[in-house]
N, C-alpha and C positions, 0 to 999 in steps of 0.2 A: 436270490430266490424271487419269483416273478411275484405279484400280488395276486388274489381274485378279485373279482366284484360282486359286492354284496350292499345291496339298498344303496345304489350309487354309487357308491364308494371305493377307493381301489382299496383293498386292504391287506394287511398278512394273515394268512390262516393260522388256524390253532395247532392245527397238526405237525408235527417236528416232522418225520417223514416225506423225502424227495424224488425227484425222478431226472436224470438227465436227459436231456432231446438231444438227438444228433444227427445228423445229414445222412440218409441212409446210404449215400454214392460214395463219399468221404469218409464218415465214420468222423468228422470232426462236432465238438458239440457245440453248440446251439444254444443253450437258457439251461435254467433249472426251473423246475414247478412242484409243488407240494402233492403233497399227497392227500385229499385231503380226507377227514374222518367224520362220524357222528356229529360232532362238535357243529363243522363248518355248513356241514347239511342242515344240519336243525336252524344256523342263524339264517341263511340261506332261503331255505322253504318260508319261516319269519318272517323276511323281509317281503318277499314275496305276496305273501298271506295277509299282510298286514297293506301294503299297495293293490289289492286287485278288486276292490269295493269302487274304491274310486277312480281306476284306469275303466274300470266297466262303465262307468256314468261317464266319462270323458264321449264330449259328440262323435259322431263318426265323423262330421267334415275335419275335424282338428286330430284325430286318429288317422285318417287318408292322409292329410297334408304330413304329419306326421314319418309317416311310413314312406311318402315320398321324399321327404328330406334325408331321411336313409338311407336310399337308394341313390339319390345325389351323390351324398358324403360318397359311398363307398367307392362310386365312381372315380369320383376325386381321387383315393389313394388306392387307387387298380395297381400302381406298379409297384408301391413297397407292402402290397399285399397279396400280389402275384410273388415275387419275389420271394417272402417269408414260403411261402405255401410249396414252391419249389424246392427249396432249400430245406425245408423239412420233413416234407412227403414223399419227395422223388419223380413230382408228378412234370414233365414236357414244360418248360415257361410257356411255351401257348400254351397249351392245356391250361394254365393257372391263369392266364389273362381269361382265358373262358368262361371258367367257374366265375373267375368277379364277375363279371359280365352277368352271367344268369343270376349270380346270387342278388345282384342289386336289381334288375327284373323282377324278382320274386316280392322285394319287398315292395316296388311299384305298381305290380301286380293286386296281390290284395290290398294297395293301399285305398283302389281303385274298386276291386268287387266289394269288399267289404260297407264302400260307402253306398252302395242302392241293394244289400242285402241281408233282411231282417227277418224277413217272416213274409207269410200270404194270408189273404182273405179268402175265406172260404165261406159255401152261402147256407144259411140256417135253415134251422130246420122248422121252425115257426115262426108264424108276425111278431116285427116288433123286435126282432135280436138282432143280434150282430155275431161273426165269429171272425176271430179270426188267430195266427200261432206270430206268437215271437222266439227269436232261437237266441238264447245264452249261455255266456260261457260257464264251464266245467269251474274253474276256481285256479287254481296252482299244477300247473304244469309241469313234471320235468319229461327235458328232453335232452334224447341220450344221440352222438352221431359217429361214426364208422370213420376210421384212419383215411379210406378211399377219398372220400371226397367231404374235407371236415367240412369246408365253412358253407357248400353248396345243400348238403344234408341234411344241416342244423337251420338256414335261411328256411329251407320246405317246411320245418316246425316253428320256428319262434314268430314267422311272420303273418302264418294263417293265424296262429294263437295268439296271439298280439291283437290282431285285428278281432277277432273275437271279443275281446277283451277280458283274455285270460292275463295271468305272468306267467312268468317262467323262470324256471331253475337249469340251466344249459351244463350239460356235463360232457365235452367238447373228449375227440378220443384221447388215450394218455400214450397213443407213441407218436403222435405230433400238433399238440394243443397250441404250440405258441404262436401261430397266423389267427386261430380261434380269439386268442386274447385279445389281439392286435385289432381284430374286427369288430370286438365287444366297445372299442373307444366310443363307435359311432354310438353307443346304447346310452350315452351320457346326452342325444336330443331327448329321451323318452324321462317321465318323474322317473325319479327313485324308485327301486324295487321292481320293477315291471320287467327287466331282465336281470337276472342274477347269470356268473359266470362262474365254477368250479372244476379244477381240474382232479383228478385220478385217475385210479382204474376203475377193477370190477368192482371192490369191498369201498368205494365210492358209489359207484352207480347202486350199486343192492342198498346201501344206505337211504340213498334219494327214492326209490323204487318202494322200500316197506315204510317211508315216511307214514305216519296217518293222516298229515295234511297235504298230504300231495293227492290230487284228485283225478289226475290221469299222467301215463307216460306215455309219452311218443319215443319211437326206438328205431331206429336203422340197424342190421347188422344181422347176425347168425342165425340161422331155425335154432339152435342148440339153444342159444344164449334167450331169444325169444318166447322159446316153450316156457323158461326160467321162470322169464317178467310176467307172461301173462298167468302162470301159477302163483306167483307171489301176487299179482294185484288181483285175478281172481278170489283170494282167499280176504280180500278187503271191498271186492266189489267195485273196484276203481275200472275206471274206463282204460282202454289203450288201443292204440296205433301202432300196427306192427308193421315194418317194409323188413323182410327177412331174405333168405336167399335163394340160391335156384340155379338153372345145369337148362340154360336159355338155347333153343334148339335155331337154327338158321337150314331151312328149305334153299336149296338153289338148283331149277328147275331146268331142263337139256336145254330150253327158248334161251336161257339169258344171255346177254350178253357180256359175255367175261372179263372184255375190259373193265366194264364197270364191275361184275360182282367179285373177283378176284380181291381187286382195293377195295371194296366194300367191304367186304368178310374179314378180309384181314385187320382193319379200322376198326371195327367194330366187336373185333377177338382183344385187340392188341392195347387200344386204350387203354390210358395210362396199365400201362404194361398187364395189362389182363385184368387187373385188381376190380371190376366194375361188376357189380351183380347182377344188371342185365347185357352182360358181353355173352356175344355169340357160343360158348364152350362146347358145342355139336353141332358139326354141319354136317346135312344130312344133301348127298349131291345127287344126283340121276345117273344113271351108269355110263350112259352114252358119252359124258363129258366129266366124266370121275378123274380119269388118267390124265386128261390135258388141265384140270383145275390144280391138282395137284403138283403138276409139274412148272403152272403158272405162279402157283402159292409158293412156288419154292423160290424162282426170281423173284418175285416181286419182296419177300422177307430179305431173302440176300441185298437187295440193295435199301435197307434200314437200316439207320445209324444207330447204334447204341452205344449210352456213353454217360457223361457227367449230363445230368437235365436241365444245365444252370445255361446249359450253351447250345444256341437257337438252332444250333445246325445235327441234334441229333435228338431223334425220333422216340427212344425209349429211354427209360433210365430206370433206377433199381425196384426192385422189391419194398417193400418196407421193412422188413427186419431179416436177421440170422434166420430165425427161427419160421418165416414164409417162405424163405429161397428151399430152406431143405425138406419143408413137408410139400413147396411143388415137385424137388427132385423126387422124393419119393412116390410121390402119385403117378410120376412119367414112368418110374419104374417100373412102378405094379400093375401101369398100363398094358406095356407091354408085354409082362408076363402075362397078361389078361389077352393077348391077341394083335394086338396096335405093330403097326409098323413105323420106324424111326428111319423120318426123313430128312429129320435137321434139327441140330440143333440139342436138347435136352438134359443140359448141363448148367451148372453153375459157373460164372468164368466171372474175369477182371478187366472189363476192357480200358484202356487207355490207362493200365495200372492201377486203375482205382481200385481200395480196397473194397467198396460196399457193396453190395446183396444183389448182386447183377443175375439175371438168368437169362442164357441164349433163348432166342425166338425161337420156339418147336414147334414141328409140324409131327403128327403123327397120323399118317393113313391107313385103310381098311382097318377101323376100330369097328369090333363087334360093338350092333349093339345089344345091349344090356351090361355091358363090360364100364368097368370103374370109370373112362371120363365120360360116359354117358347118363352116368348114375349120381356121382361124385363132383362137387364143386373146384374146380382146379383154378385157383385163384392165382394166376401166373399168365406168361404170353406162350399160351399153349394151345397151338390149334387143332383139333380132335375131327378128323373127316372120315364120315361113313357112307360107300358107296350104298344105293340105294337101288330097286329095279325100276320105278317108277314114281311118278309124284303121291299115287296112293299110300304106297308103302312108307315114302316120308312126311305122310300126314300122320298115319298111325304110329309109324316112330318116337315123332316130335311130340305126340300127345302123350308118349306112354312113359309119364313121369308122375311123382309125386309131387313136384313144383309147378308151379303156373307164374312167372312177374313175367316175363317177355317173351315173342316168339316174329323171326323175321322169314321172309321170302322176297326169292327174287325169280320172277318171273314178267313174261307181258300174254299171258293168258289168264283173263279175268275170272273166270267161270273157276280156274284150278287156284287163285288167290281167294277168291270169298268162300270156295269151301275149306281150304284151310282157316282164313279166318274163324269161318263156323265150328271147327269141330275141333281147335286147336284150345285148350284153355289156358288164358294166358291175359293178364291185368293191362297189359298192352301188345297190339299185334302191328309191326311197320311191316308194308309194302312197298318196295322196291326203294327205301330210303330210312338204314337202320339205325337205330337208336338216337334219332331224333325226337327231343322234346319241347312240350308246349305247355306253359304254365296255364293255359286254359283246360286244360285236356287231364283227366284224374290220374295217376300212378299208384299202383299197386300191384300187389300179388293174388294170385288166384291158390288154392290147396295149401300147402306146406309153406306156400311164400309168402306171405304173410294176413292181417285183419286190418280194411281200412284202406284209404286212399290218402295220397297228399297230393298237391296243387290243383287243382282247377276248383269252381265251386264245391264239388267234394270234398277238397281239400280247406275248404273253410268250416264244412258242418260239419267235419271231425274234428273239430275244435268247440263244438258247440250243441244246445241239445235244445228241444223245442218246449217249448210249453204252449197248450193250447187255453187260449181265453173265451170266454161264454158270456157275453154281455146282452141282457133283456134290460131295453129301456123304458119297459113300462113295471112296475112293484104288483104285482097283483096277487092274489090265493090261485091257485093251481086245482086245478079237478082233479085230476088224478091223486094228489095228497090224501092221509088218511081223515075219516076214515075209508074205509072201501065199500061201505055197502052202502053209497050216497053216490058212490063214482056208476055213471053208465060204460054199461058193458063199451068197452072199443068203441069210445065215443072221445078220447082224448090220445095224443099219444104221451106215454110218459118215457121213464129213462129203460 
């Protein structure tokens, strides 16, 4: 049984209750992890609660140097922590060389804003004062992150919150936590308690979540599961960070040039095997060049590899569980009775024998829209193309959703890209280079996608909340004080 970490320490949880990990491509396992309960939460949030007074007064230069020895460390063990992440996520070894890569960025990142970002001077309103705001942290954070991409999702929360100088309680996901653990080592540079590491599921995170000492949650993952959190910490007045999901629309306009948008689209669909919440899942094409994108999208998936992800020479690799391979079959299915034409692919299969959670590359073309994958989050390598009459049509398309976290185009007419950007609502909008990110740069969802931003300076004042200070350096009696009938009329300003 694996340990957590709590106030430093690796320890054993109280919970008797287990979970096996196992290799979603193989089916062979991997560790065991606890389950953990009330119990383990309470010591947990504790430990945290009881470190975050003093991580708050810790300077900022020794908090940046800090954060960038983090980012070092993790450097350092990129390959037995690409490796874990492969091995029990499913996710491409490049792909998992990747995430390290960003994840230790991240904490480089704010090791870096965090040290020249406190607050502003603003100018007063009489002789003799001063104004100005400092931003501080919330108190005890937990932060909850998604199977897709554990340790890249969890690095967006703990490391803006860190620099803040909050703690944190990390509830890493429960169908592949053990690279999460493996990455928690490096949390033995920061004191004690300043990250806490817990594994479970939900009746774990709901624990963490209705804590009373937990003062805000950050959360990656479902509208469903998010509606949840922010009803439960509504009901305590607790702050939260929600990055939730979305049905992210991809414009590609008759100008483009197909070589590029063809492998663009399908990249940007297909990563790590669909499973990414801002993947393309509606392309909405121009008519003139509907028939040849489609018949390009068809080669260009035929010659991707799928297979075991542990081996560099193939392109996708499984699902994450039994229970995703069959509710994407099922959504291809009801695609289709919704209107969708099957062009490849749309099945569950076993390539190179392996037993695990494999799904063929799909394409399905002339999807109505309004029809289920337009509407519907199909978290698989499912590509959903809807011929379109013009780029009008697929501005109004792309917008007629109740999500907003991404929206891409690919075009080289400027004037037809800014007014989609314009009128597109969407927490990030790429042109002609999709789902590329910048830890300067805010992420979020717009509508149904979620509350709140992570990475860039946004990404640090959602970890933090302002207080404004009022300093008069001279003590003097105030006119305007009572009583009132000594005060001249509008001859002072008061509050």
């Amino acid at each position: 049984m694996h340990k957590i970490l709590i106030g430093g320490d690796w320890v054993d949880a109280l919970a008797t209750a287990s979970r096996d990990i196992r290799n979603p491509a193989t089916l062979k396992p991997l560790g065991t992890v606890p389950e953990c309960g009330a119990a383990d939460v309470m010591r947990a949030v504790a430990a945290a609660r009881a470190a975050q007074y003093a991580w708050w007064k810790v300077p900022g230069a020794d908090k940046a140097r800090l954060l960038r020895e983090i980012g070092a460390l993790i450097r350092a063990r990129a390959r037995p922590l690409a490796t874990l992440l492969t091995l029990e996520s499913g996710k491409p070894l490049c792909e998992s060389f990747d995430c390290i890569d960003w994840v230790a960025a991240c904490f480089e990142y704010y090791g870096e804003v965090a040290r020249s970002s406190y607050g502003i001077s603003i100018p007063p309103v009489a002789p003799h004062q001063v104004n100005f705001t400092i931003k501080e942290p919330f108190g005890v954070v937990a932060a909850i992150a998604p199977f897709n991409f554990p340790l890249l999702l969890m690095a967006w929360k703990v490391a803006p919150a860190i620099a803040a100088g909050n703690t944190v309680v990390c509830k890493p996901p429960h169908q592949n936590p053990l690279s999460s653990l493996q990455l928690a080592e490096v949390y033995g540079l920061l004191p004690p308690g300043v990250v806490n590491v817990l594994t479970g599921a939900a009746e774990t995170g709901a624990a963490l979540v209705e804590h009373p000492d937990v003062d805000m949650i950050a959360f990656t993952g479902s509208t469903a599961v998010g509606r949840k959190i922010a009803a439960a910490a509504g009901a305590q007045l607790k702050k939260v960070n929600l990055e939730l999901g979305s049905v992210d629309p991809f414009i590609v306009c008759k100008d483009a040039d197909l070589d590029v948008a063809v492998p663009g689209v399908a990249w940007a669909r297909l990563l790590n095997a669909g499973q990414v919440c801002t993947s393309s899942k509606r392309v909405y094409v121009e008519q003139p060049i509907a028939a040849e994108f489609v018949e390009r999208l068809h080669a260009c998936l035929g010659d991707l590899s799928v297979g075991d992800p542990i081996n560099p020479d193939n392109d996708l690799g499984p699902l994450i569980s039994h229970e995703a391979a069959l509710r994407v079959e099922d959504q291809v299915a009801r695609s289709i009775r919704d209107g969708a034409r099957l062009v490849l692919g749309g099945f569950r299969f076993r390539p190179e024998g392996l037993p695990g959670h494999f799904f063929q590359p799909t394409i399905l073309a002339d999807v109505p829209h309004g029809s289920l994958p337009t509407r519907e989050e199909i978290f698989g390598p499912v590509l959903a193309v809807t011929p379109v009459a013009d780029a009008d049509e697929a501005i109004r398309c792309a917008n007629d959703s109740e999500y907003g976290l991404g929206a891409c185009i690919y075009t080289n007419d400027l004037q037809v890209a800014m007014r989609a950007m314009e009128s597109i609502k969407a927490g990030t909008f790429w042109i002609n280079d999709p789902l590329t990110d910048n830890d300067a740069g805010p992420f979020g969802g717009m509508r149904h996608s979620g509350i709140g931003r992570e990475l860039g300076a946004e990404g640090l004042d959602a970890f933090r909340e302002p207080k404004h200070v009022h300093l008069d350096y001279v003590m003097e009696r105030k006119s305007w004080w009572f009583p009132y009938r000594a005060r001249a009329p509008h001859s002072d300003r008061g509050p």
